[in-house]
Every structure is written in C-alpha cells, then in structure tokens.
N, C-alpha and C positions, 0 to 999 in steps of 0.2 A: 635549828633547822627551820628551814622559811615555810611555810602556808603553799600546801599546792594549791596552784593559781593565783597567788598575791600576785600585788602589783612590786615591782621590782624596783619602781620608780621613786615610791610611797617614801617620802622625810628627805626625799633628796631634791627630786624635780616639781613635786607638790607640796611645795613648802609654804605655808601661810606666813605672809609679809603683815609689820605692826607699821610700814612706813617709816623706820628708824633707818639713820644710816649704820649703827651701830648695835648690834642685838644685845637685848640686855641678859646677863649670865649669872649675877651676881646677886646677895640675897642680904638684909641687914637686920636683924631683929628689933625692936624697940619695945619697950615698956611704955605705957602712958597714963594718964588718970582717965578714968569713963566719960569726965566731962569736957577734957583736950578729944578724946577721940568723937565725942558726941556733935563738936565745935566744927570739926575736920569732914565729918560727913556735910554736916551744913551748907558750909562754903563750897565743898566738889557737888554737890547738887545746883547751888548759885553758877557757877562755875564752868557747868554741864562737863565736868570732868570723875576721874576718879580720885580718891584718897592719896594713891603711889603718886599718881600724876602730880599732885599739889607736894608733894614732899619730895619727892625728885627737881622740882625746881625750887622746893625751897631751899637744898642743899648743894644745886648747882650756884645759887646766888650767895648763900653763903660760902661757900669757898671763889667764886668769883671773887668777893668782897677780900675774905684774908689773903687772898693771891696778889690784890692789888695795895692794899697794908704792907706787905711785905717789899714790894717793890720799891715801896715810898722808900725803905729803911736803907 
C-alpha cells in the first residue's frame, strides 16, 4: 500500500543518473590481502577515483586483452 500523499513519480521519473550508458546491476565478491586492499585505496585517491571504479577498468582491460588473444588464435 503506497504512503498517502507520496509522490507517484518517485524511482521512476526521479531517477538519479551515474552518467553510464549502462546501469550497473551486478555484484562480484572478492577476497583480498589488507595490503592489496590498502595499495587500491592509494591509487583511487591518486586517481581521484574510487576503489570499484579502478577494478572495473582493470577488468574491462583484462578481458579486452583475452578477447583480443583469442582472436589472434
């Protein structure tokens, strides 16, 4: 049952944009050592980014790379 007087709108027409063309949905856990993770903070502060942000391109560039391994073959 909705909130009398909500907004009707609310998660549909007021939707906060990340500037992606693509919304991200999906979720990956990882394990790490204190001092990979401590490394990773480092560099996204250098970086003026976040932690995701730096591991989402690390792993778009790695699979760029085997995508392009594979083609060679």
């Amino acid at each position: 049952m909705a909130r009398p007087g909500g907004n009707p709108d609310f998660g549909t027409k007021y939707r906060f944009s990340y500037g992606r063309e693509e919304p991200l949905s999906e979720q990956v856990k990882v394990l790490m050592y204190p001092e990979m993770k401590h490394q990773l903070k480092n560099l996204a502060a250098q970086e003026n980014c976040t932690v995701p942000d730096l591991i989402r391109e690390a792993i778009e560039q790695y699979l760029a790379s085997k995508k392009t391994a594979q083609a060679k073959l």
